[in-house]
Backbone as CSV, one residue per row, in Angstrom:
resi,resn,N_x,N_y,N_z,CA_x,CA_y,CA_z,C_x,C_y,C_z
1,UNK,0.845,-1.185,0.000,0.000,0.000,0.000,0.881,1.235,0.000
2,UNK,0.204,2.304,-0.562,1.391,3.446,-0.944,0.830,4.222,0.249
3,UNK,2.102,4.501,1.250,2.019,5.293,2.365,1.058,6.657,2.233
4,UNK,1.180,6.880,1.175,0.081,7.978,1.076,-1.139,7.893,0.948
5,UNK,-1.623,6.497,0.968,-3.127,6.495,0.456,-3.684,6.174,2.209
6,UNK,-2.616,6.117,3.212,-2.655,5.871,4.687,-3.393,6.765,5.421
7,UNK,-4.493,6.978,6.010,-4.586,8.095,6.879,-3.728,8.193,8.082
8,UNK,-3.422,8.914,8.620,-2.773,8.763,9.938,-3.467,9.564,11.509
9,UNK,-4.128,8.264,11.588,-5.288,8.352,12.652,-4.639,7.414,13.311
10,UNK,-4.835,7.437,14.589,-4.566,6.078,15.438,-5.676,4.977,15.115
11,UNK,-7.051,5.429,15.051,-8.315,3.842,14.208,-7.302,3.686,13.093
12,UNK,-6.879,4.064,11.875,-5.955,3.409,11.237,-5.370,2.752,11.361
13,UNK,-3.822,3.291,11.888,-3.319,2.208,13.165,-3.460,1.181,13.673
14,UNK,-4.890,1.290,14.256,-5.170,-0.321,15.122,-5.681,-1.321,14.196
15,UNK,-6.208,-0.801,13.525,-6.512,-1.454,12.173,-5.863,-2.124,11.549
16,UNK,-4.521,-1.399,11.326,-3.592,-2.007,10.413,-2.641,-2.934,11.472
17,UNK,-2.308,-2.838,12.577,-1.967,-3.739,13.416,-2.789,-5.014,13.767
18,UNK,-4.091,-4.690,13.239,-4.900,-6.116,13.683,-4.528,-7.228,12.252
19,UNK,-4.526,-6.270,11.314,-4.121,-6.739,10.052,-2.773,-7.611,9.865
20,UNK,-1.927,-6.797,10.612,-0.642,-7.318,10.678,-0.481,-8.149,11.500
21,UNK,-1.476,-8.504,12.352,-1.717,-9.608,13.314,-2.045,-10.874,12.448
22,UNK,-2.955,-10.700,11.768,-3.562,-11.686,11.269,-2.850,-12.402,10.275
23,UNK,-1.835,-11.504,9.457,-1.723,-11.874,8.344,0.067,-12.792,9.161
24,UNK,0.405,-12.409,9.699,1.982,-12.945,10.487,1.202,-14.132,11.147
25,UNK,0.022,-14.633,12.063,-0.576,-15.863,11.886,-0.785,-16.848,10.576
26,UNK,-1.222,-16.063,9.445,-1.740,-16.515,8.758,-0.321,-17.058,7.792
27,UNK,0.478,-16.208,7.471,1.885,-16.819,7.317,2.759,-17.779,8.050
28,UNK,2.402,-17.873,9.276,2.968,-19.015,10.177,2.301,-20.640,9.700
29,UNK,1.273,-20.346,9.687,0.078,-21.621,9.458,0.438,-22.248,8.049
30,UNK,0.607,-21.645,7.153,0.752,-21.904,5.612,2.334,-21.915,5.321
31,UNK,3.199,-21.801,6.021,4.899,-21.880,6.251,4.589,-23.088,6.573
32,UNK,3.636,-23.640,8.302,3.701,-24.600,8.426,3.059,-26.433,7.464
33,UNK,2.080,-25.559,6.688,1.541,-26.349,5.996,2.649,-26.755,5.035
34,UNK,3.071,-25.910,4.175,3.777,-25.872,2.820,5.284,-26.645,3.547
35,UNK,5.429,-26.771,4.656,6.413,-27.771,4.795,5.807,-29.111,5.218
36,UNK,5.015,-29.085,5.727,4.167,-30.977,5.788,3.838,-31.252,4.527
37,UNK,3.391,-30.551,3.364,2.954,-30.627,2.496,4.376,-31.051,1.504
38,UNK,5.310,-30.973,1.652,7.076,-31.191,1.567,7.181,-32.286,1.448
39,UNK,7.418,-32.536,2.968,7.123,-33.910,3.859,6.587,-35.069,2.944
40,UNK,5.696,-34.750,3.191,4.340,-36.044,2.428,4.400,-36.070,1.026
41,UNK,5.166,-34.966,0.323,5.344,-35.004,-1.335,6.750,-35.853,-1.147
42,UNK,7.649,-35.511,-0.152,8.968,-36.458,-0.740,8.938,-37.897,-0.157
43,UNK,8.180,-38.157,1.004,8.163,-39.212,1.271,7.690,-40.107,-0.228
44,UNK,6.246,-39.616,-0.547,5.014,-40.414,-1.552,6.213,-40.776,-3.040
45,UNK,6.834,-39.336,-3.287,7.959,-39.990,-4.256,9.038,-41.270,-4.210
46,UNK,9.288,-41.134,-2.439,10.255,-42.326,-2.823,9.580,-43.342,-2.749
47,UNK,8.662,-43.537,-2.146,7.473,-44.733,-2.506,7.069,-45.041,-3.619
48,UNK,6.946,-44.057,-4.620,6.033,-43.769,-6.301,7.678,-44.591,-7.090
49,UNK,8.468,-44.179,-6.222,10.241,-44.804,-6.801,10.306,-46.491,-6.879
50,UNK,10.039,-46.611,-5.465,10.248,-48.148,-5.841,9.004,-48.915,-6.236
51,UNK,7.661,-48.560,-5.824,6.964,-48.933,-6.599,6.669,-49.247,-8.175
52,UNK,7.550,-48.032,-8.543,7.448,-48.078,-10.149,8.365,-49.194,-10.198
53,UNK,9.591,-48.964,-9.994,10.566,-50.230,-9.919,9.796,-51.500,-10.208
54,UNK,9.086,-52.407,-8.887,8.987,-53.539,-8.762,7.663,-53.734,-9.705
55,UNK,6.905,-52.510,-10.191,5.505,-53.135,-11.713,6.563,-52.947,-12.759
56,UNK,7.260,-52.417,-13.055,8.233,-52.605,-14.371,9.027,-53.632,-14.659
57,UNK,9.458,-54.360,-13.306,10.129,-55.491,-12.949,9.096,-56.713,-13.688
58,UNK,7.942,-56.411,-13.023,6.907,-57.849,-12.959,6.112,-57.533,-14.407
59,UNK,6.283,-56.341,-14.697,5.162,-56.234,-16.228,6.847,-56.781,-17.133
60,UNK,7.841,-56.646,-17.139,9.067,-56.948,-17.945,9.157,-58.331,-18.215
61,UNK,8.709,-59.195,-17.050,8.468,-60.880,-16.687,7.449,-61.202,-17.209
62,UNK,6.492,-60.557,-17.214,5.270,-60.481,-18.129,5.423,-60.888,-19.489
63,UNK,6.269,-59.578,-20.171,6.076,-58.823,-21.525,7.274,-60.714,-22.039
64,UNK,8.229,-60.510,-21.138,9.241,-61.722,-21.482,8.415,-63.172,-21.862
65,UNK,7.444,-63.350,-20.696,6.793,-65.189,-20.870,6.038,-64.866,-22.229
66,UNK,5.263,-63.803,-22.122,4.469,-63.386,-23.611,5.263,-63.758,-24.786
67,UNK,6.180,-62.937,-24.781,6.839,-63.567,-26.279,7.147,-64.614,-26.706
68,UNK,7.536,-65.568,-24.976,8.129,-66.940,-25.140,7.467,-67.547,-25.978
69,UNK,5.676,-67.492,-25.265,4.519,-68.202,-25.798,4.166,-67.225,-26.883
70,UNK,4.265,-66.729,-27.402,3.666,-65.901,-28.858,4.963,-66.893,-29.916
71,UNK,6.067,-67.261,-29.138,6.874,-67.625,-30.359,6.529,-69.416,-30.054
72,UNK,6.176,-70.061,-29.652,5.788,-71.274,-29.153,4.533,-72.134,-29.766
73,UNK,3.692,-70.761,-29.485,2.373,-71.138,-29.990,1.800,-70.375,-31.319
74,UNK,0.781,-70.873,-31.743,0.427,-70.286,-33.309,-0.466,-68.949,-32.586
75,UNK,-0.283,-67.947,-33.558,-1.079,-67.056,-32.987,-2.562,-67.118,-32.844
76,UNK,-3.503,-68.053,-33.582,-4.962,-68.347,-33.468,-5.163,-69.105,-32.199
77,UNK,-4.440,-69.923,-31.617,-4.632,-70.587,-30.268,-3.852,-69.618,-29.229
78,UNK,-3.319,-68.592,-29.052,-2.899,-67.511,-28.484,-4.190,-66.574,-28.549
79,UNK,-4.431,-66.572,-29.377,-5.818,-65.200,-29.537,-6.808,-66.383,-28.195
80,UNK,-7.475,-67.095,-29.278,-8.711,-67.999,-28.495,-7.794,-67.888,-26.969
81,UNK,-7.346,-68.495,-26.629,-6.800,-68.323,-25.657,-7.198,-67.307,-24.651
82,UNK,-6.747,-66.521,-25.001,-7.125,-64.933,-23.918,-8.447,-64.285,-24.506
83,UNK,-9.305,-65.157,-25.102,-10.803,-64.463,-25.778,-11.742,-64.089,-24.435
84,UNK,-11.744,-65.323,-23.587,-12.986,-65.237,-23.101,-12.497,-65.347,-21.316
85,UNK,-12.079,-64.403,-20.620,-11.300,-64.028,-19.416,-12.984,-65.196,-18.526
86,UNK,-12.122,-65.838,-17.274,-13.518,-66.092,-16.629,-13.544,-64.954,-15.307
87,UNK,-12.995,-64.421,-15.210,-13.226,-63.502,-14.170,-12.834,-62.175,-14.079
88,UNK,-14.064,-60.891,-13.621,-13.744,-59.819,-14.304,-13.488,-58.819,-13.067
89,UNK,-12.943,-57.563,-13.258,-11.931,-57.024,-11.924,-12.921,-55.575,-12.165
90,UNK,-13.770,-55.166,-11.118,-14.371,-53.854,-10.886,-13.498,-53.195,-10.027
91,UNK,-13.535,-51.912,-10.518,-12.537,-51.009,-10.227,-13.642,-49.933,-9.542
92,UNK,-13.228,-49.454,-7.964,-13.636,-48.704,-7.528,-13.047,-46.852,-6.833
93,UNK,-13.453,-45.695,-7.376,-12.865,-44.486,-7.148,-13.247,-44.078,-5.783
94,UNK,-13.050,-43.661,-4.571,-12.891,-42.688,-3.593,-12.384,-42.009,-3.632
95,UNK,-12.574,-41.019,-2.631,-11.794,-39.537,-2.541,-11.264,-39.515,-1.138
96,UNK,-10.299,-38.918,-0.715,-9.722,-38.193,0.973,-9.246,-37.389,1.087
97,UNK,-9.240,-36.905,1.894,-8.467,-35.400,2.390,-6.960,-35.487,2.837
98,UNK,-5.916,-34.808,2.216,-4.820,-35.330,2.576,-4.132,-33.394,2.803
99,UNK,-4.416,-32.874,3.733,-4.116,-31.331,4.456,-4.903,-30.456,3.276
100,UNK,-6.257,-30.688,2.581,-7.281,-29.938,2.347,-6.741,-30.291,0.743
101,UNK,-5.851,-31.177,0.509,-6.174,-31.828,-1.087,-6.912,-33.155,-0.937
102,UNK,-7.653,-32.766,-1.866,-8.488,-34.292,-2.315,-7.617,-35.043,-2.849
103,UNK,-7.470,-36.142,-2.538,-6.446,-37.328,-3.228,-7.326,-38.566,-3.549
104,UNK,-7.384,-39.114,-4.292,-8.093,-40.364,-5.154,-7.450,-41.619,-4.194
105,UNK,-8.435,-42.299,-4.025,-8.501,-44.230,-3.319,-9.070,-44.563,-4.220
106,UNK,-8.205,-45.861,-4.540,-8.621,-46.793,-5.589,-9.101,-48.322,-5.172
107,UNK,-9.791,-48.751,-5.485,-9.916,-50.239,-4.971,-10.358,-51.030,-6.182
108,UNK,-10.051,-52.660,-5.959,-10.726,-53.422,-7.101,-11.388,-54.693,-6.021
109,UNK,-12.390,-55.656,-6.741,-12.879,-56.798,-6.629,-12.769,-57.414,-7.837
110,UNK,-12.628,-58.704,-7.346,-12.277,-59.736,-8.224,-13.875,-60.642,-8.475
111,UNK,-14.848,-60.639,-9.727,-16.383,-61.029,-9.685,-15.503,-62.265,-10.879
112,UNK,-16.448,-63.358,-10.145,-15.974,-64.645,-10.520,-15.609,-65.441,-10.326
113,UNK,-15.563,-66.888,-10.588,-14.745,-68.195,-9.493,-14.202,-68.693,-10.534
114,UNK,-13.318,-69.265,-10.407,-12.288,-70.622,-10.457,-11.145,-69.911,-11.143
115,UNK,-10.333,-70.500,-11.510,-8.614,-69.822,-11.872,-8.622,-69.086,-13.047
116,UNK,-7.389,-68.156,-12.892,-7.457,-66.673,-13.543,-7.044,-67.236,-14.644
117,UNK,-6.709,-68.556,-14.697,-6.477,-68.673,-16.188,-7.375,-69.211,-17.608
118,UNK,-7.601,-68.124,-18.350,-9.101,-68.705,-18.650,-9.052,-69.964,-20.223
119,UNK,-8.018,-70.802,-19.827,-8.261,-71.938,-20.853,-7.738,-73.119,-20.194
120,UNK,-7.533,-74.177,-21.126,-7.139,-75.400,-20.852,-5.739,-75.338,-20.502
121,UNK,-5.059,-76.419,-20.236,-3.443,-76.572,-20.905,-2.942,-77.507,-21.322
122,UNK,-4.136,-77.882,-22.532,-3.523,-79.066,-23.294,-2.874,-78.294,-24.532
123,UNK,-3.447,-77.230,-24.646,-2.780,-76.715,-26.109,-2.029,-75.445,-25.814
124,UNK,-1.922,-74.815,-24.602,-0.886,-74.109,-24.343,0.379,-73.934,-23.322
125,UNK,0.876,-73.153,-23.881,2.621,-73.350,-22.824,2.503,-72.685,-21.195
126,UNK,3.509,-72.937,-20.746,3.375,-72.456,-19.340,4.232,-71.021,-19.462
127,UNK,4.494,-70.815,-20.510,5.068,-69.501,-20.186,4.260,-68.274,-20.607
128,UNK,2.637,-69.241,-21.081,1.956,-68.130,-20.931,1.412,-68.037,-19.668
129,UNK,0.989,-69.063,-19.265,0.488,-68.955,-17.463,1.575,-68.255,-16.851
130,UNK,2.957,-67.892,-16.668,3.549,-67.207,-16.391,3.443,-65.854,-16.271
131,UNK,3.079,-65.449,-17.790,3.011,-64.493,-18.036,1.330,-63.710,-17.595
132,UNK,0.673,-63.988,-17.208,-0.917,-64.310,-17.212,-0.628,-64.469,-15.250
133,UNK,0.100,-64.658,-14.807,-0.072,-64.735,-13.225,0.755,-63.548,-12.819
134,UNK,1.857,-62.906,-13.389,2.860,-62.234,-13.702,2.102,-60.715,-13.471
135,UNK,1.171,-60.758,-14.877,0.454,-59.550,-14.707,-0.653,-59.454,-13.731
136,UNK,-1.245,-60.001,-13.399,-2.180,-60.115,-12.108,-1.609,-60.045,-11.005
137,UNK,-0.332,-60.348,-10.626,0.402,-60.136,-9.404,0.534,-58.426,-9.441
138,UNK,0.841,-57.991,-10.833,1.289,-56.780,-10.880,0.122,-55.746,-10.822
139,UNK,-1.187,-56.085,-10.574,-2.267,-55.486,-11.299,-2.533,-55.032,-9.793
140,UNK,-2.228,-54.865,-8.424,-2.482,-54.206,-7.546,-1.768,-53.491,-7.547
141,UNK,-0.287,-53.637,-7.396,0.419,-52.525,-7.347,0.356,-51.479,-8.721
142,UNK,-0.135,-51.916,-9.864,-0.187,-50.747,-10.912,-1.553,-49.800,-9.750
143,UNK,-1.963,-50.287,-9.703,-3.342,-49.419,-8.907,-2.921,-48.415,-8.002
144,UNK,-1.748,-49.138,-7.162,-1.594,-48.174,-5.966,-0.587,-46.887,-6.444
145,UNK,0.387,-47.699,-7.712,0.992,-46.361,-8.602,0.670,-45.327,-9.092
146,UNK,-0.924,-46.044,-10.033,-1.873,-44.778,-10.517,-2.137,-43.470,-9.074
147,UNK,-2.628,-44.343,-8.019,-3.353,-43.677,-6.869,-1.877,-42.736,-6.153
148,UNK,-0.636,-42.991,-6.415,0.490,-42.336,-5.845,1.217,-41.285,-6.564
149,UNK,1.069,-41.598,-7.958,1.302,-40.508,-8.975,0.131,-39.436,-8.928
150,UNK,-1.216,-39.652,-9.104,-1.975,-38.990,-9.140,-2.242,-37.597,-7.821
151,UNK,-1.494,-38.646,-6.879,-1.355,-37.640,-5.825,-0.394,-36.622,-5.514
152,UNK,0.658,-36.907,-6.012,1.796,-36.495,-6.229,1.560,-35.267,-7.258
153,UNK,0.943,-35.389,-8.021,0.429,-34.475,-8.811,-0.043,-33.366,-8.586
154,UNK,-1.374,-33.612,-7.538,-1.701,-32.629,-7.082,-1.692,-32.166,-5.972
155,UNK,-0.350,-32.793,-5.079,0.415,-32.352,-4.292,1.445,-31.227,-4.749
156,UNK,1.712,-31.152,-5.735,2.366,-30.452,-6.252,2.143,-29.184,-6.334
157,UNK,0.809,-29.201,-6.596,0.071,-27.854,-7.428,-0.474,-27.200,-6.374
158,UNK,-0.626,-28.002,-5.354,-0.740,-27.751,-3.850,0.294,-26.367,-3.094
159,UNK,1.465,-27.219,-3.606,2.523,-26.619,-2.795,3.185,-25.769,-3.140
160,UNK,2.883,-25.724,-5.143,3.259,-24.348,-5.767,2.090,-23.278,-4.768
161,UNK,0.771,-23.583,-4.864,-0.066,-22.469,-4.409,0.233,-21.896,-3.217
162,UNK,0.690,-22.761,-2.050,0.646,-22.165,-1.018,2.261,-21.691,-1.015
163,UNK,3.243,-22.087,-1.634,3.980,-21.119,-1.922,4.041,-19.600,-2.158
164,UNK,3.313,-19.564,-2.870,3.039,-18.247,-3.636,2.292,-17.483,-2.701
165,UNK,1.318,-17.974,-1.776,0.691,-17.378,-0.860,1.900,-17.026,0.224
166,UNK,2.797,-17.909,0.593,3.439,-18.025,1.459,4.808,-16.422,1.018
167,UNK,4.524,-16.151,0.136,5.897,-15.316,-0.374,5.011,-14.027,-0.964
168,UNK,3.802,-13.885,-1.164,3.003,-12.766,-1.070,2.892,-12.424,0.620
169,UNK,3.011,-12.980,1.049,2.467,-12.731,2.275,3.855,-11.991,2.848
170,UNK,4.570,-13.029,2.910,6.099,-12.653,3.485,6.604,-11.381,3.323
171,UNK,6.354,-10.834,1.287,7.318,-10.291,1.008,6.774,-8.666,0.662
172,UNK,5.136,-9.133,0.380,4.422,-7.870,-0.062,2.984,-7.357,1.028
173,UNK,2.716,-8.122,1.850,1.390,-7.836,2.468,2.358,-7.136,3.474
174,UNK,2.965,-8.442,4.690,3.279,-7.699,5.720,4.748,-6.498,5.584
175,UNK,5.268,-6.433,4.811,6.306,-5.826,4.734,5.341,-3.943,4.303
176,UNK,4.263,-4.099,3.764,3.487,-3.097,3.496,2.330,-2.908,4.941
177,UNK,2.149,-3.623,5.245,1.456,-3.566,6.393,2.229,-2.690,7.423
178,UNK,3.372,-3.172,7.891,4.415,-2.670,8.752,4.951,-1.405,8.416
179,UNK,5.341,-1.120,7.046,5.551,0.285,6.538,4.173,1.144,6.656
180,UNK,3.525,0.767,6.887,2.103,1.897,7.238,2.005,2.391,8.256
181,UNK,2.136,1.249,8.992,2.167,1.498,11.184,3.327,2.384,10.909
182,UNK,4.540,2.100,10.626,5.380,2.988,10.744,5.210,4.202,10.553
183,UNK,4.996,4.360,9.371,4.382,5.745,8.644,3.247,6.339,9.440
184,UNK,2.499,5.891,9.957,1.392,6.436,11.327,1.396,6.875,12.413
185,UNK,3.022,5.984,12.706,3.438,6.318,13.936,4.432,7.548,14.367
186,UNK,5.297,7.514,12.761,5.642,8.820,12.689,5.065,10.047,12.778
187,UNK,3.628,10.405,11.520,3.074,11.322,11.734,2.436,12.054,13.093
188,UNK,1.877,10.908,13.673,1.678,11.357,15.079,2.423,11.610,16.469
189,UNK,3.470,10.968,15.833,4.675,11.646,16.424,5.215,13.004,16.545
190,UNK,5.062,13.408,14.852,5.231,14.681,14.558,4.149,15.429,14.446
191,UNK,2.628,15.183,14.670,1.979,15.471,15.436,1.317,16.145,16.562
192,UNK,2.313,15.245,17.487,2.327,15.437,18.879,3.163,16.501,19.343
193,UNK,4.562,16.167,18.717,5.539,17.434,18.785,4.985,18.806,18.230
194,UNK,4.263,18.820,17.474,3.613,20.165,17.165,2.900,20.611,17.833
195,UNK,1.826,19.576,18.560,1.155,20.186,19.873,1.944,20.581,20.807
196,UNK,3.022,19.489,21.321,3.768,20.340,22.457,4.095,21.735,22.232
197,UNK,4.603,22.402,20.871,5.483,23.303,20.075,4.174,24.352,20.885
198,UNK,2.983,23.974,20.064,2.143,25.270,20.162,2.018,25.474,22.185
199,UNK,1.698,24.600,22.597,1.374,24.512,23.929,2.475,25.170,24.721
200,UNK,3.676,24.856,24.412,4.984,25.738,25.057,4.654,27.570,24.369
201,UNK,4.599,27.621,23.523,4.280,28.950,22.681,3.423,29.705,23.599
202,UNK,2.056,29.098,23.926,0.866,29.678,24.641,1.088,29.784,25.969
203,UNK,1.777,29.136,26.565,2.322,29.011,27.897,3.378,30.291,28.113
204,UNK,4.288,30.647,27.257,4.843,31.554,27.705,4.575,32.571,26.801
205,UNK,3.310,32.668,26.377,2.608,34.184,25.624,1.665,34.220,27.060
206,UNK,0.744,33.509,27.798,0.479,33.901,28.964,1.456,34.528,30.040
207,UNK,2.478,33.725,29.978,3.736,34.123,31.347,3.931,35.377,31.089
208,UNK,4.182,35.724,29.813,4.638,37.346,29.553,3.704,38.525,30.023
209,UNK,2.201,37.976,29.594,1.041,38.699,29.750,0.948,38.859,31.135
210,UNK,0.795,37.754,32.069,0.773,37.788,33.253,1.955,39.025,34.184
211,UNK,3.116,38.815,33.407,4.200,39.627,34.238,4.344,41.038,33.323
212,UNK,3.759,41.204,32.519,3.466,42.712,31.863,4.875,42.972,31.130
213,UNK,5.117,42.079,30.539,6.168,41.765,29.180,6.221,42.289,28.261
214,UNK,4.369,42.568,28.291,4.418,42.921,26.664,3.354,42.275,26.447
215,UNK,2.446,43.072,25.116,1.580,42.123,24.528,1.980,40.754,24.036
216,UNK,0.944,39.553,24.431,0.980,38.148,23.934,1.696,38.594,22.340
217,UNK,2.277,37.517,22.084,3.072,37.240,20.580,1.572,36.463,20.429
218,UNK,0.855,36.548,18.532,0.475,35.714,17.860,0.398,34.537,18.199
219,UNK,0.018,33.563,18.163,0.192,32.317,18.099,-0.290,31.601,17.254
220,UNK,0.704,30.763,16.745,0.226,29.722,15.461,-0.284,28.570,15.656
């Protein structure tokens, strides 16, 4: 705020001190957030780290038995093969609060009975069942990756914001806040000294009058 647009009243003043109250709370709180908010972004990364690791690991073991059996078997008993899945995986979205970001919960159920593998094995290899148990092992943890990246995400955007709050606040509210009080406190300072000025003036334009000095001097 431009010191001049300040009145310099003491209600000003208290005003702007309640202001400067609030806002040096309000910078403490969001300093403190924007570092938990730190916290919980670098932890979730090194988690989002090895997680990615060990589905790249198990989808790689995957992608590997696949080819074994793509080069093994004819591709028409490979197709039939994976045509008709007997059991199907519902995927469920929630939401939570993680320090006033919404962050996504993911869940699945498994609808269906008997083994995930949906054919015989008279006419196919085991390195497709490999590959076929491989990815289903991996198919929770891809879930909890989606649900850790996604958060991470908008943890992020989180912590740019309250950044920015955090360094408006710091660098332009209260630093202008405080230059006002100042500026208020001066004027009435100088103010005050002007009252004393006149009050000494009148004081000894009476003394003179009283002791027949001379006519009172003017007073300003």
């Amino acid at each position: 705020m431009a010191t001049t647009a300040v009145k310099p009243t003491r209600m000003e003043m208290n005003r702007l001190r309640a202001r400067l109250k609030t806002a040096t709370r309000g910078h403490k709180l969001l300093k403190d957030k924007r570092d938990e908010l730190m916290r919980r972004f670098m932890a979730l990364v090194r988690e989002n780290r090895a997680l990615r690791e060990r589905v790249e690991a198990r989808l790689a073991v995957s992608q590997s038995a696949l080819s074994v059996a793509a080069a093994v078997m004819s591709p028409e008993i490979l197709e039939q093969s994976l045509l008709y899945p007997k059991r199907r995986v519902a995927v469920g979205l929630d939401f939570s609060n993680m320090m006033g970001v919404t962050v996504p919960q993911y869940s699945f159920r498994t609808e269906g009975e008997g083994d995930s593998l949906p054919y015989g094995y008279a006419t196919t290899s085991g390195e497709l069942d490999d590959a076929i148990r491989s990815t289903t092992d991996a198919f929770t943890d891809m879930l909890e990756l989606a649900r850790i990246e996604k958060t991470v995400q908008l943890l992020a955007i989180e912590i740019e914001k309250t950044r920015r709050r955090v360094n408006a606040l710091e660098y332009v509210m209260i630093p202008e806040l405080r230059t006002g009080i100042k500026y208020i406190r001066m004027k009435l300072d100088e103010n005050e000294r002007g009252n004393i000025t006149r009050l000494m003036k009148v004081k000894d334009a009476i003394l003179a009058e009283a002791h027949g000095y001379g006519e009172p001097s003017e007073v300003y």
